[in-house]
TIMARNU-487391 format. One line per field, with one value per residue (C-alpha): residue number from 1; residue in three letters; x, y, z. Coordinates in nm, 4 decimals, decimal comma. Example, Ala and Ser with C-alpha at 12.3 -4.5 7.8 and 13.67 -1.06 7.14 Angstrom:
resi	(1	2)
resn	(Ala	Ser)
u	(1,2300	1,3670)
v	(-0,4500	-0,1060)
w	(0,7800	0,7140)
//
This chain:
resi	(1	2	3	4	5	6	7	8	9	10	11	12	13	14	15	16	17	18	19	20	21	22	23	24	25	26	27	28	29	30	31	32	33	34	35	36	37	38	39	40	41	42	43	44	45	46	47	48	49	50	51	52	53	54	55	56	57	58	59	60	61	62	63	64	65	66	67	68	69	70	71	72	73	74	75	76	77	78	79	80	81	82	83	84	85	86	87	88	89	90	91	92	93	94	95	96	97	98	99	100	101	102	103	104	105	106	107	108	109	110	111	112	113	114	115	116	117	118	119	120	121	122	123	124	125	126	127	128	129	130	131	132	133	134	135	136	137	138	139	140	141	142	143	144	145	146	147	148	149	150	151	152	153	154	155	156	157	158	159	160	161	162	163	164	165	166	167	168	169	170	171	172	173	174	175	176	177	178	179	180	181	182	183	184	185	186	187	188	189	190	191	192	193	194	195	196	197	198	199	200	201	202	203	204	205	206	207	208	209	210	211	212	213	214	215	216	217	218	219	220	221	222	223	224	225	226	227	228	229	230	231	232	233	234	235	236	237	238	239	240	241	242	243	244	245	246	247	248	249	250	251	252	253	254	255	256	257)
resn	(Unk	Unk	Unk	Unk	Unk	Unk	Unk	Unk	Unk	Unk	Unk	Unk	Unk	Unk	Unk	Unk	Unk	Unk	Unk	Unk	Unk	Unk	Unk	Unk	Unk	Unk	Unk	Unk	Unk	Unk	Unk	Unk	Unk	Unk	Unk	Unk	Unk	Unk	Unk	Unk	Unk	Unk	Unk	Unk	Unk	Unk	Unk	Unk	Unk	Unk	Unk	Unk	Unk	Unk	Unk	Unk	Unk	Unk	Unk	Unk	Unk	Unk	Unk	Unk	Unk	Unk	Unk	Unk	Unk	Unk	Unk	Unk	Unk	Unk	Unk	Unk	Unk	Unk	Unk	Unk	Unk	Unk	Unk	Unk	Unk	Unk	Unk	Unk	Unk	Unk	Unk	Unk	Unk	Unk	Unk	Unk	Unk	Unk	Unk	Unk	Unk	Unk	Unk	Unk	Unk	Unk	Unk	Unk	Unk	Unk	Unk	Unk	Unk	Unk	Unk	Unk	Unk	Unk	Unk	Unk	Unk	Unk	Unk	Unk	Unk	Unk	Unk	Unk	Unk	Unk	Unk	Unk	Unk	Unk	Unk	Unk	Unk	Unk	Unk	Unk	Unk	Unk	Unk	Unk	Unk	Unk	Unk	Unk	Unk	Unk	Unk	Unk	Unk	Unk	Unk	Unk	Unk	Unk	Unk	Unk	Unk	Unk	Unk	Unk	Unk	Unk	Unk	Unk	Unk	Unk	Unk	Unk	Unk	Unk	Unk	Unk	Unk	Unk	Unk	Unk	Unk	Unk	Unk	Unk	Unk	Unk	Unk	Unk	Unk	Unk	Unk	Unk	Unk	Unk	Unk	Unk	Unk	Unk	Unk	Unk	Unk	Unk	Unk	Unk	Unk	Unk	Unk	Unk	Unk	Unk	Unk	Unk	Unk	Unk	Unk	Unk	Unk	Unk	Unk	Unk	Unk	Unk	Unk	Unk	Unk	Unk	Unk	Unk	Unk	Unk	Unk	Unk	Unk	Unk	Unk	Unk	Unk	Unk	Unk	Unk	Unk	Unk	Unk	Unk	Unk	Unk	Unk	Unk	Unk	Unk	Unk	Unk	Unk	Unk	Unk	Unk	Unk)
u	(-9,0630	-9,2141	-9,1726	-9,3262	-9,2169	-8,8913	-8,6956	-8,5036	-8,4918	-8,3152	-8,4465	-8,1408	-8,1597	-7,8878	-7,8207	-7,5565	-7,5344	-7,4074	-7,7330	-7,7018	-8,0332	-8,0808	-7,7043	-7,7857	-8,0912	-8,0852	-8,0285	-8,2551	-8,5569	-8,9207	-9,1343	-8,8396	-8,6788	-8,4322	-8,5543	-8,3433	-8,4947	-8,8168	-8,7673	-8,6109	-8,8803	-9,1396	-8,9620	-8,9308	-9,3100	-9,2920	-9,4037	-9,1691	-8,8376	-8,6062	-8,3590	-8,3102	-8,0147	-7,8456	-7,5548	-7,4103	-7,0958	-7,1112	-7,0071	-7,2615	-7,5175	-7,3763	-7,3308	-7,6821	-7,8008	-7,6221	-7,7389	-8,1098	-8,0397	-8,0198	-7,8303	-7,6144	-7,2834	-7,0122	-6,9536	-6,7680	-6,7674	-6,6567	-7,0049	-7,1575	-7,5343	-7,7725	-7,7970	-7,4088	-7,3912	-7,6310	-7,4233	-7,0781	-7,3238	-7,2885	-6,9759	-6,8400	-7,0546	-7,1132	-7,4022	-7,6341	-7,4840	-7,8389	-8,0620	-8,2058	-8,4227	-8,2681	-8,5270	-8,4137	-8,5581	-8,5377	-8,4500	-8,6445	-8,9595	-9,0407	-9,4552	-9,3659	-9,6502	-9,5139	-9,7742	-9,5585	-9,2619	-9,4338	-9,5793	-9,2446	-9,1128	-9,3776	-9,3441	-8,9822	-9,0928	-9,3812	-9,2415	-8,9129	-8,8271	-8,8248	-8,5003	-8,6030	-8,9220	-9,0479	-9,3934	-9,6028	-9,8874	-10,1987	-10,0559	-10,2022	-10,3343	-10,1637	-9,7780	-9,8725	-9,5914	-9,3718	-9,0187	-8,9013	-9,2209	-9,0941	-9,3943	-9,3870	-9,5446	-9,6292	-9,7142	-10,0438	-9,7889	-9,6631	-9,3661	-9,2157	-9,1829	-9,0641	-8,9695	-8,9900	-8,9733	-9,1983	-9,6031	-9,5935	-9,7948	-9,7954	-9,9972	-10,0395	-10,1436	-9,8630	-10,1723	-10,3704	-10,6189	-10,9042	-10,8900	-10,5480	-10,3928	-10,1180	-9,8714	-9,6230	-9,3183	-9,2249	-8,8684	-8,8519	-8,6840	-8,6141	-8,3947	-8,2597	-7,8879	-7,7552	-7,8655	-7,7600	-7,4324	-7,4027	-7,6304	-7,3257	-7,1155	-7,4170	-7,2252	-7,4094	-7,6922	-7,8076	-8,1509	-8,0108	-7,8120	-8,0882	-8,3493	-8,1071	-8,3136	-8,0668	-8,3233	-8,3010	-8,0106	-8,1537	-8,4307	-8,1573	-7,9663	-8,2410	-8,3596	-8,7076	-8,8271	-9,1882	-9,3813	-9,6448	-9,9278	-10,0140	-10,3287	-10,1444	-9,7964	-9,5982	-9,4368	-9,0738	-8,8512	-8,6620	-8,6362	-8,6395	-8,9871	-9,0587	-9,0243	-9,3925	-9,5808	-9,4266	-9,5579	-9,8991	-9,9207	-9,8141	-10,0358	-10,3205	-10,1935	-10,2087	-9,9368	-9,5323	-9,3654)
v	(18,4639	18,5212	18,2269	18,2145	17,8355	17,8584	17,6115	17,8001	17,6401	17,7151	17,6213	17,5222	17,4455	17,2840	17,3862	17,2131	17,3394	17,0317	16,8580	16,5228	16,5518	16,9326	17,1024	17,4576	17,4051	17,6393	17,9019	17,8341	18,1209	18,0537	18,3191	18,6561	18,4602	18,1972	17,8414	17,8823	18,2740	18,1118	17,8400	18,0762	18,3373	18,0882	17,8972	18,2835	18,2966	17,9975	18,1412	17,7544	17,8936	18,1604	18,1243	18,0359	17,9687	17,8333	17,5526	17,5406	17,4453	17,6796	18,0437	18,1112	18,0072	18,1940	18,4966	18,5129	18,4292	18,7080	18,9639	18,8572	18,9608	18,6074	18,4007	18,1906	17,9727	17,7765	17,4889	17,1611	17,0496	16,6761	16,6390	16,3275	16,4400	16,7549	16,5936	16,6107	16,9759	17,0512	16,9296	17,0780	17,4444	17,3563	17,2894	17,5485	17,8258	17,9604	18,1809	17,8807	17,7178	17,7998	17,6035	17,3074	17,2104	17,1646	17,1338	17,0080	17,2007	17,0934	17,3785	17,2096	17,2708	17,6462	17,6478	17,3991	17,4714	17,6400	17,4430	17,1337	17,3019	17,4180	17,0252	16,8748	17,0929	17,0651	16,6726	16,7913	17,0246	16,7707	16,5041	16,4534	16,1177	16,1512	16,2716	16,3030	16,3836	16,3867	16,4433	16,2148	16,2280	16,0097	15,8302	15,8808	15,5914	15,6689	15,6782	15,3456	15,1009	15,4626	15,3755	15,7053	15,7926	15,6407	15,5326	15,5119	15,2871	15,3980	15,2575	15,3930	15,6844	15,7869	15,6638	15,5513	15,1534	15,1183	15,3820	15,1641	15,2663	14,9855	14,9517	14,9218	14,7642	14,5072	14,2144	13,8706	14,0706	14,3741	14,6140	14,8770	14,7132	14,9796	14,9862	15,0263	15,3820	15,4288	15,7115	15,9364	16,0613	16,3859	16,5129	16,7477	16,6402	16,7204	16,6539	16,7419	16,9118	16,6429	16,3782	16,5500	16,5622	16,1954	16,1091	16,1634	15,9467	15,6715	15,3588	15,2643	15,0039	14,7265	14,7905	15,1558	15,0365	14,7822	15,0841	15,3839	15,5688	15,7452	15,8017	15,3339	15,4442	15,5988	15,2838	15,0649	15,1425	15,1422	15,5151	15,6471	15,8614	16,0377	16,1324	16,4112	16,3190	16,6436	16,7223	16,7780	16,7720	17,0351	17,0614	16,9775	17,0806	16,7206	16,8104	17,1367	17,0527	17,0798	17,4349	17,5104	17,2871	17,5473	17,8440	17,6551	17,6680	18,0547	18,1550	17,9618	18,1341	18,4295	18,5295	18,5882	18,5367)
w	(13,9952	14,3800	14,5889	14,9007	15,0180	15,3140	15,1002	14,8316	14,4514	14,1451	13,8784	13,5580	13,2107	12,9870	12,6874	12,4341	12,0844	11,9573	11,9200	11,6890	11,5410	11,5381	11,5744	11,6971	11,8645	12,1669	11,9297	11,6826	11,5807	11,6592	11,5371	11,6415	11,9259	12,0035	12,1568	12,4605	12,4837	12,5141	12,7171	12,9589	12,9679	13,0314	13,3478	13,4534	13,4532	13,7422	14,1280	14,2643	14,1773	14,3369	14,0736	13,6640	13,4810	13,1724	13,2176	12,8947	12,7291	12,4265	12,3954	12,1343	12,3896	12,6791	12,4902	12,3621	12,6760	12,8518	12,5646	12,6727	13,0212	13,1418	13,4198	13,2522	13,3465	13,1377	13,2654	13,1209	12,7855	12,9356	13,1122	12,9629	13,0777	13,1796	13,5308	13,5363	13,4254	13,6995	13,9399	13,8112	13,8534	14,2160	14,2847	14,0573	14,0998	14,5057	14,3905	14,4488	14,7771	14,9267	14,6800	14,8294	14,5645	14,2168	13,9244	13,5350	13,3048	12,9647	12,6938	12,4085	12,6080	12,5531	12,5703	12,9604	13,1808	13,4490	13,6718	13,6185	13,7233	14,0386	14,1210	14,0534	14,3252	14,5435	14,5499	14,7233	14,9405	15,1231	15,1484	15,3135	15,2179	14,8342	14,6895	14,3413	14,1668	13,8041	13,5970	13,4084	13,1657	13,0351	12,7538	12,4388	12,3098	11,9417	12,1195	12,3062	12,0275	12,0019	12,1233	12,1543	12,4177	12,7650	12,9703	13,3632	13,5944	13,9570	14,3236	14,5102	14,6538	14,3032	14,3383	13,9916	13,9563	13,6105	13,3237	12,9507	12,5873	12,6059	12,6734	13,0250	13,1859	12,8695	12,9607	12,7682	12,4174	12,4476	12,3321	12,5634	12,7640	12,8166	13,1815	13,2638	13,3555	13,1168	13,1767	12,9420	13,1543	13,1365	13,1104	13,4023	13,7237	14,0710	14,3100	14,6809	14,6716	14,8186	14,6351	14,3004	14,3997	14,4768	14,1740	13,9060	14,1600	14,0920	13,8652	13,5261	13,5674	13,3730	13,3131	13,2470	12,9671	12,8338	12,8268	12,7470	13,0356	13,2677	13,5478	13,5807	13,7322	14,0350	14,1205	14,0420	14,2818	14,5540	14,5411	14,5041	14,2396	14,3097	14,0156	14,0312	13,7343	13,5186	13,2869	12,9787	12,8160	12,6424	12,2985	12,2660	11,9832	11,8895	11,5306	11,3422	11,1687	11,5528	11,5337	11,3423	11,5964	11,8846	11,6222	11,6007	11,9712	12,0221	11,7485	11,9099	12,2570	12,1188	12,2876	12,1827	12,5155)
//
């Protein structure tokens, strides 16, 4: 990592192990190391941050991450969300009472460009009114009736309107009309210190509950959240047939991290 920007930024990835669909994620193997190894090496790779660490609630995790020479802090088992552990780092941990810039990195995404990192905090670091910032993608036209893909619809300044599990924008036939921009959102955020901190004291939302989207949260209750628009997504690991895709990808990398 070499950062050159004034404003300081740490970049942190949760890591639970008590995944419902995949238990043991983080630690799972992917071609000699763990997914959380991974992960971690390639957000290392990224020029935007000063610092990287691992908020997890697991001593398998923070003991493996620790044996990999990583940063790495415990923090509560009670916290309902990632954004929450974030925030407990914080307050609990005075190594980081310098970051300004807080950045959500997600520790299924191991092959991340570290480009998208780097415009997510960038959208931070220009403009001085947005307090939170996220990535989006052209939405393949084969996800457009997925559920589980959340699409995002922005204003002329990228700022996010509406996140759906639903096409948005629909229309009067629900289907993809051929000259509409259709966007995949990303699950990478960033946010100002400040507004972190008061983002777990943020009360549930309505549309929040309807969608099960926790970022609703933060338009419904009148914030702004600025989306920077990427070439091309990553692959997670949701599920541990997942894990070949990510081999696919190294293999075709050439590369082992």
């Amino acid at each position: 990592m070499k950062k050159s920007s004034s404003m300081r930024v740490i970049g942190i990835i949760p890591a639970r192990f008590g995944s419902t669909r995949f238990p043991g994620k983080p630690l799972a193997d992917i071609m000699g190391k763990t997914l959380i190894q991974r992960t971690y090496e390639n957000a290392k790779k990224c020029s935007a941050l000063n610092d990287l660490v691992v908020a997890t609630d697991d001593k398998r995790i923070f003991d493996h991450v620790k044996g990999f020479g990583g940063h790495v802090v415990m923090t509560s088992e009670e916290c309902p969300t990632g954004t929450d552990r974030l925030a407990e780092v914080l307050k609990t941990d005075r190594t980081y009472d310098k970051s300004e810039i807080i950045i959500n990195i997600q520790g299924d995404e191991p092959c991340l460009d570290t480009d998208v990192i780097k415009k997510v905090v960038e959208i931070l670091e220009n403009d001085p009114l947005a307090v939170m910032s996220t990535a989006i993608v052209e939405l393949p036209r084969d996800e457009a009736d997925n559920s589980s893909v959340v699409k995002c619809v922005i204003d002329k300044n990228h700022n996010a309107l509406y996140f759906s599990r639903a096409l948005i924008p629909g229309g009067l036939t629900q289907k993809v009309q051929p000259h509409v921009h259709y966007y995949k959102h990303l699950g990478i955020y960033g946010y100002r210190r400040e507004f972190l901190l008061h983002y777990s004291e943020l009360t549930p939302t309505p549309l929040m509950q309807a969608e099960s989207l926790e970022q609703l949260k933060v338009l419904e209750h009148g914030y702004r959240i600025k989306a920077a628009i990427v070439p091309h997504e990553s692959v997670s690991v949701d599920l541990p047939e997942d894990i070949k895709k990510v081999e696919l990808l190294l293999c075709k990398q050439n590369t082992s991290l």
